[in-house]
C-alpha positions, 0 to 999 in steps of 0.5 A: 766757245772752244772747247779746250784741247790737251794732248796727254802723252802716255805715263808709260812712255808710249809714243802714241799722244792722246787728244783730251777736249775738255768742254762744259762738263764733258770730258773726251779722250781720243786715244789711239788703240791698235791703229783705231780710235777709241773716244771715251767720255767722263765728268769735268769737275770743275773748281772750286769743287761740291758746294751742297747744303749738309744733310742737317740743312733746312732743305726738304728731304726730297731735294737733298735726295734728289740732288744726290740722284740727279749728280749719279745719273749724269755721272752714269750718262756722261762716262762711257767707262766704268771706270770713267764711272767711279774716278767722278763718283767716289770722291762725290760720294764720299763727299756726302757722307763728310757733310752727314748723308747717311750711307744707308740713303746713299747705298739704296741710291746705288742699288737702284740707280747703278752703272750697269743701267747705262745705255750702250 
């Protein structure tokens, strides 16, 4: 399977086209900065988007959290950016809390599985 390519032309109107390679649920940009090439990743989220049980399911605790951590630290290895970070992250988020996650579960998530943890 190939993995699908755009080039993305700069908003500002730059010159210098990015290449972005869509594959799985990896994102690549290859973007050009100062005569080098600078590979950054993130999450691919594919439609029709978050489709979880609500928090009043009849799921054990223990899967319902395990599900939130598991997306948070695939998210932490797949984007190289915190940035890259955040744009998966917070909608993900925000998600959970619409379908009645606490945000005292979801902030203890945070704290001990935070982006900074992220090998280099």
């Amino acid at each position: 399977m190939d993995p699908v390519t755009y080039i993305v032309t700069d908003p500002l109107g730059g010159n210098d086209p990015a290449v972005r390679s869509d594959f799985l649920d990896v994102s690549e940009s290859y973007v050009i900065v100062s005569g080098c090439v600078r590979i950054e990743t993130s999450a691919l989220r594919k439609m029709p988007g978050y489709m979880h049980a609500p928090f009043s399911s009849a799921l054990p605790s223990a899967v319902k959290l395990g599900t939130v951590i598991s997306q948070r630290v695939r998210y932490i290895a797949i984007c190289s950016t915190e940035k890259a970070f955040h744009t998966v992250w917070d909608p993900y988020y925000t998600y959970f809390l619409n379908i009645g996650y606490s945000s005292g579960m979801m902030g203890k998530i945070i704290q001990r599985f935070p982006y900074s943890l992220r090998a280099s």
